[in-house]
N, C-alpha and C positions, 0 to 999 in steps of 0.2 A: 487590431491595428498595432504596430508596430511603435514601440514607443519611442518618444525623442529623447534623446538623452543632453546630458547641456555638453557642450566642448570640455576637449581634455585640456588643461591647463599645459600650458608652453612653457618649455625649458630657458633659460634667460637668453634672449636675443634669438630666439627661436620664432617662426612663424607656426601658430598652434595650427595641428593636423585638420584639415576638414572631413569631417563626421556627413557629407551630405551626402555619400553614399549608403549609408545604412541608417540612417533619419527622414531624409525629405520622402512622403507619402507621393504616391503617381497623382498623376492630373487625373480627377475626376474625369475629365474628357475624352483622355485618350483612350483610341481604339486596342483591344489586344494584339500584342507583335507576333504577328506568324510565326511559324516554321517554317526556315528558310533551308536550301541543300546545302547551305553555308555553312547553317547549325550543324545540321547532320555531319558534315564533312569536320567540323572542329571538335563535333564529339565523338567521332570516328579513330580521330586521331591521338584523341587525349584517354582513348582506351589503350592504348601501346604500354603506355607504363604501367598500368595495374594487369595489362595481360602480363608483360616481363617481370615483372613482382610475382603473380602467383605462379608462372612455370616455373620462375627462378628458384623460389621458395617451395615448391612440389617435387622438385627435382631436386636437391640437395636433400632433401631430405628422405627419398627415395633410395637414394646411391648410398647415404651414409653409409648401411653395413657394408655393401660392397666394397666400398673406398675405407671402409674400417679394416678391413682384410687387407686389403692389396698395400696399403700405407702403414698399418700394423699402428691405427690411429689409439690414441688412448682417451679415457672417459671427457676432458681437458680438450682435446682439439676435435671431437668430434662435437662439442658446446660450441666451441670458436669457429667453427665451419658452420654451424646450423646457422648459427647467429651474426655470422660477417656482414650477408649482403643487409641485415637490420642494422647492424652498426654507420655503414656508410650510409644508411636514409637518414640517419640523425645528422651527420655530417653536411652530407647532400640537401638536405630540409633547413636547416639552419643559416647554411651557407650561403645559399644559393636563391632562397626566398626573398632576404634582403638586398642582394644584388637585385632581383628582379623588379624589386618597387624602385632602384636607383634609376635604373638602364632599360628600362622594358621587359617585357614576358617576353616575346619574341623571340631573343638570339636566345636566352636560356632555354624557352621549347625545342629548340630547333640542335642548338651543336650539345646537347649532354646526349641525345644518342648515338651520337658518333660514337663516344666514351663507353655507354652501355654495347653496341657492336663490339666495337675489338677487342671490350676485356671477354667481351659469354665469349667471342669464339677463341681468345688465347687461353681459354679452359679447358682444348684439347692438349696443350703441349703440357697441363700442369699437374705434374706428376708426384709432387711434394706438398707437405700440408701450409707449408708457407708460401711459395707463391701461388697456390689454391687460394688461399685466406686474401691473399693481396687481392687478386683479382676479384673477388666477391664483394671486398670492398670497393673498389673502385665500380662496378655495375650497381651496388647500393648507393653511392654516393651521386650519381647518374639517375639514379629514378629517385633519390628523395630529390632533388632537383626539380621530377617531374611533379612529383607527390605535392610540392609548394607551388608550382608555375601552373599545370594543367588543370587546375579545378578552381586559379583564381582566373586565368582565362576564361574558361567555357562561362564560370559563371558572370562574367563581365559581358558576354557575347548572347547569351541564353534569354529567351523570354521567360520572364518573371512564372508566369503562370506553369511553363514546365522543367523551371529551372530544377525541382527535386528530381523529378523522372531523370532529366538529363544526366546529371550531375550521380543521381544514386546510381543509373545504369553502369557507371565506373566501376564500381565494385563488384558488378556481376561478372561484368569481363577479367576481372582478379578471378573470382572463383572456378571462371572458365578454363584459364588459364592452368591455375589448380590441378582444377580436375584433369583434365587433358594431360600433366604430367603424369598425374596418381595415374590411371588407366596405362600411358606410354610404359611406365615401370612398373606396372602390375603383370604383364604378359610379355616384357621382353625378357630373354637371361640377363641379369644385371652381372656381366665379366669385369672387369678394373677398363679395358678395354670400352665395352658399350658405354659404363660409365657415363667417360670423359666425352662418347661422341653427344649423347645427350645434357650435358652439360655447354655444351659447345650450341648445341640446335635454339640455343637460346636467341643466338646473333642473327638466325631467319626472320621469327617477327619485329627485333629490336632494326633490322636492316630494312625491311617492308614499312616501317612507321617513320623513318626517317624519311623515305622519299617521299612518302605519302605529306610531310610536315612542309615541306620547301614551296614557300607561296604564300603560305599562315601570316597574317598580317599581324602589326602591333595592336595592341586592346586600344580602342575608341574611348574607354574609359579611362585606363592608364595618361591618353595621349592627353583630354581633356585636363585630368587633374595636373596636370603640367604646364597648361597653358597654349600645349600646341592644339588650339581649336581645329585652323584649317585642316591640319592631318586627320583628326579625328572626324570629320566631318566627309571628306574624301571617304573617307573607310568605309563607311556607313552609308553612302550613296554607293558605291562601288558594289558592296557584298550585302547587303541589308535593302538595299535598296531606300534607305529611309532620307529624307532631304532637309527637313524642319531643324533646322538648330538648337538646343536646348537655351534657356536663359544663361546657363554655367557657360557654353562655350561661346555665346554673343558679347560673351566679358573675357573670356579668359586670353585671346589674344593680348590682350592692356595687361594680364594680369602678370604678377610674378610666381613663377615657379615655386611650389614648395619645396622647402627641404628634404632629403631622405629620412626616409623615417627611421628612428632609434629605435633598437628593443625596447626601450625602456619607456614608450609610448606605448605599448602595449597593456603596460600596470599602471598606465595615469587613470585620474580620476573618472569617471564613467564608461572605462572600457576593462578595468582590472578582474572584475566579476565576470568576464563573460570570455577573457582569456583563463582565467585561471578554471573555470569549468570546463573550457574546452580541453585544457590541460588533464585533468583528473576524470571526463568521461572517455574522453578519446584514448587514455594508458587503461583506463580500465575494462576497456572492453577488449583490447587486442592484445594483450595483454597473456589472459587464458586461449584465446584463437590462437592465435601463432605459437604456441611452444606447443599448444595439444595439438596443432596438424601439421607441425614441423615431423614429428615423435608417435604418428597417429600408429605407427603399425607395431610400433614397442607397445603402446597401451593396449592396442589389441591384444597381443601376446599375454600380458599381463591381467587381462580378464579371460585368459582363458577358453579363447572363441576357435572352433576347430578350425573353421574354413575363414579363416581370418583375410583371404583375398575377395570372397565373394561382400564379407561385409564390409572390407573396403570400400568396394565398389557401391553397396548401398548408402553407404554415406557421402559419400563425394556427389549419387546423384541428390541426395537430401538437401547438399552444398549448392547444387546450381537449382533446384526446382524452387529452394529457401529465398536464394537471392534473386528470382526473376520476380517470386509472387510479393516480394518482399520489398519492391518498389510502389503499388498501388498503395498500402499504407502510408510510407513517407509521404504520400502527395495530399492524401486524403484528411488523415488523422491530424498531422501538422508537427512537428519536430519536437514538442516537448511530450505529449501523452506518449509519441513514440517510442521515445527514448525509455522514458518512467517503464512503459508495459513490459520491454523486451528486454529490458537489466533482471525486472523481477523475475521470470521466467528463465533468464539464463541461470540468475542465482541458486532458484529451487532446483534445477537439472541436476548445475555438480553437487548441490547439499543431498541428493538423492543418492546418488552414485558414489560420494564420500559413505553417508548410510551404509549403504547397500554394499558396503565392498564384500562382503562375504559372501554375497550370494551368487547366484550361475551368469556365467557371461550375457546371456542369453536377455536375463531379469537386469541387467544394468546396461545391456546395451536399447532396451525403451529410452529410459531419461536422456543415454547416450546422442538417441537418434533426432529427440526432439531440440535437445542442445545444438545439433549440426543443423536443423533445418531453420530454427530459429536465428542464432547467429549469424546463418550468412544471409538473414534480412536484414537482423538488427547494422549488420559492419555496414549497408548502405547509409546510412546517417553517418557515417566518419567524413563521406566524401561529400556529402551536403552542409551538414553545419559549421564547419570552420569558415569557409568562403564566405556565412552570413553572418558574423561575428566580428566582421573586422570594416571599417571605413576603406576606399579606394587605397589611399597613400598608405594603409597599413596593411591593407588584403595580402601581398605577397609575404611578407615579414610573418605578421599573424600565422598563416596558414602554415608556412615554413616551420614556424615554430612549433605548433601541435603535433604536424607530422613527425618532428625531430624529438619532441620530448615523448611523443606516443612510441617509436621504436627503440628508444633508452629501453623503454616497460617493457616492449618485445624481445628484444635481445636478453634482458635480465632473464626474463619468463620462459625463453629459449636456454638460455645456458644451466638454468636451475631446475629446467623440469625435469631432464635424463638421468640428474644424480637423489633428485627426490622420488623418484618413481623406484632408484635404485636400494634404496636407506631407507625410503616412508614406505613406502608401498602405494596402489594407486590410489586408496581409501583417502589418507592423509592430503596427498597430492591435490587430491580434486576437490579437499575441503577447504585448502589456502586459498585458491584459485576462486572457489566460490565465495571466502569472504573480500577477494578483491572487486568482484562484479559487484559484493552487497556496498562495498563503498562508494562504486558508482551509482546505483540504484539512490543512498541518499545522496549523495552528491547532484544529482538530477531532478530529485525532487523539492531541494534547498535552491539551487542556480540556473537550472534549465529554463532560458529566454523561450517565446514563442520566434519563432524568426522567416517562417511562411512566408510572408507577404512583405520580408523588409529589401529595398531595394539592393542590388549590387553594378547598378549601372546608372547612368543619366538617363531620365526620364525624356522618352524621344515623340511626337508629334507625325504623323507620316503626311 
């Protein structure tokens, strides 16, 4: 059971945040809330930004040599291109999170793909490494947006019982995403030309998710902590079909509005511990992900693997068989053994593979392989545990936050893997990277909450 923690202490003249979304326990009475096609339809849709994240991210990083050639890129901008659309998610995540606990989730789901569309497809006309670099920004800045708003919606909208399933299948469709690039640029000629039109193909799914968005109602949960009951209320008979009033929105009409929430309610007293680990699990797992599959086919090169396309390909399916099988644990085990198991196991990979640097491509692409199938189960918990770490009034703000300080750690891990791979060799490489997972591994065994069963909605009555 989910513990109660006591209120966070209020800033002077401030109304303290209420905690009753990730405190008050369900009614013992209530029935289990269905799956409704509503669900389906809002996790449908809140897949668009983690598919446009990993083509986005599969695809620059596929082109780079090519576009190293034809731009005559140097070690420096092709870091800053790997690393731009991570840049703008910090932006994007930061930004944009706390707008959405001011203003609603809504308009921010709905107009940041506008912005992701026209920048992917003005990445055919861009022929220069600076407005390259701009535009990547700006599509980063657009799905960290999404990164803070789509996964504190779904999990506001989600029944508790399959809120992990739900919420982790996000990051399957990253690696679908992924992969789908890795394959596209594994068998086409990558010319300066193809390139850019595959950097552009991006604007198809980002344009598909937008129409598919337009209709997406305000979270019932958001509405309630504001006081607008009747709207919430509507919602939820409308789409949910549910009709019983919560005790929270039988008052909240009379009630007054909270304040926006501050950063700085994030680090009050009984919420500081469970930001700051989301902080330091959430950089340390993506951290070695993103710069090794940013840079996957230079590491290849680098252990010396002939057919270094076929084992491309082995890997990226590793990535999606990892990430499909890799949600029945989330749901099952429960978010902290989770965590705990798949740090230690990512740790021991690259400590093997640092080890092992001398040996045949062949003998270090084992631990290699178990790395890539692992990982992309463990990265489903990125998009489940934030959302259950933060109270309603903080959920966007919070989540915004991890996403934002977790791509700091990507973008770093990106720009600094291509010149340590170049200077260390991969041995070195893979052993930094392994003592940043061992940090998270204790860091998760010191902080890791249980968070399974903690609410992220009002408890409803049908």
């Amino acid at each position: 059971m989910h513990a109660v923690e006591p209120p966070s202490p209020a800033a002077p003249g401030r109304t303290p945040v209420s905690t009753q979304a990730t405190s008050t326990p369900p009614a013992a009475s209530a029935p289990p809330e269905p799956l409704t096609g509503f669900h389906l339809r809002v996790t449908a849709t809140t897949f668009g930004a983690n598919f446009s994240d990993g083509y986005a991210l599969g695809t620059i990083g596929a082109v780079l040599p090519a576009l190293s050639t034809s731009m005559h890129l140097s070690g420096i901008w092709q870091g800053l291109l790997g690393s731009s659309a991570l840049i703008g998610l910090f932006f994007g995540s930061i930004t944009l999170g706390r707008v959405a606990d001011a203003i609603g989730r809504q308009k921010v789901y709905l107009y940041n793909f506008v912005l992701i569309a026209l920048a992917s497809a003005a990445q055919l006309w861009a022929h220069g490494p600076g407005l390259l670099f701009v535009l990547r920004l700006l599509i980063g800045f657009g799905l960290g947006a999404d990164y803070a708003v789509g996964p504190t919606l779904l999990s506001e909208f989600a029944p508790r019982r399959l809120r992990g399933v739900l919420l982790g299948s996000l990051t399957v469709l990253w690696t679908v995403g992924y992969v789908l690039s890795n394959i596209l640029t594994s068998y086409l000629p990558l010319t300066d030309t193809a390139a850019h039109w595959l950097l552009a193909s991006g604007a198809l799914p980002a344009l598909l998710v937008l129409l598919l968005r337009i209709g997406i109602p305000e979270s019932p949960s958001w509405l309630a902590s504001q006081g607008r009951a009747d709207e919430a209320a509507r919602i939820r008979r409308r789409y949910l079909g549910q009709t019983s009033p919560t005790a929270e929105e039988a008052t909240a009409s009379t009630a007054e509005p909270p304040p926006a929430a501050r950063y700085r309610e994030l680090f009050a007293r009984g919420q500081a511990a469970k930001t700051w680990f989301g902080v330091i699990f959430y950089s340390a797992q993506v951290l070695p992900y993103f710069a090794i599959y940013t840079f996957m086919s230079q590491i290849l090169s680098t252990l010396r693997i002939n057919d270094a396309t076929a084992q491309n390909l082995v890997l990226n399916l590793a990535l999606l068989s990892g990430g499909v099988l890799g949600l029945w644990p989330v749901q099952r085990m429960g978010r902290r053994p989770f965590t705990i198991g798949t740090f230690a196991v990512l740790t021991v990979c690259l400590a093997l593979m640092a080890v092992l640097s001398g040996a045949s491509g062949w003998a270090l692409m084992i631990p290699f392989l178990v790395y890539t199938f692992v990982m992309a189960g463990a990265s489903n918990i990125t998009q489940v545990y934030p959302p259950e770490l933060f109270p309603t009034a903080l959920r966007g703000s919070g989540v915004g936050f991890l996403n934002g300080t977790s791509r700091v750690a990507s973008a770093v891990g990106t720009f600094v893997l291509p010149v340590s791979l170049t200077r260390l060799g991969v041995g070195w490489s893979m052993g930094w990277m392994a003592l940043v997972l061992l940090l998270g591994t204790a860091v998760s065994m010191a902080w890791a909450p249980e968070t399974r069963d903690a609410p992220t909605a009002e408890d409803w009555h049908h």
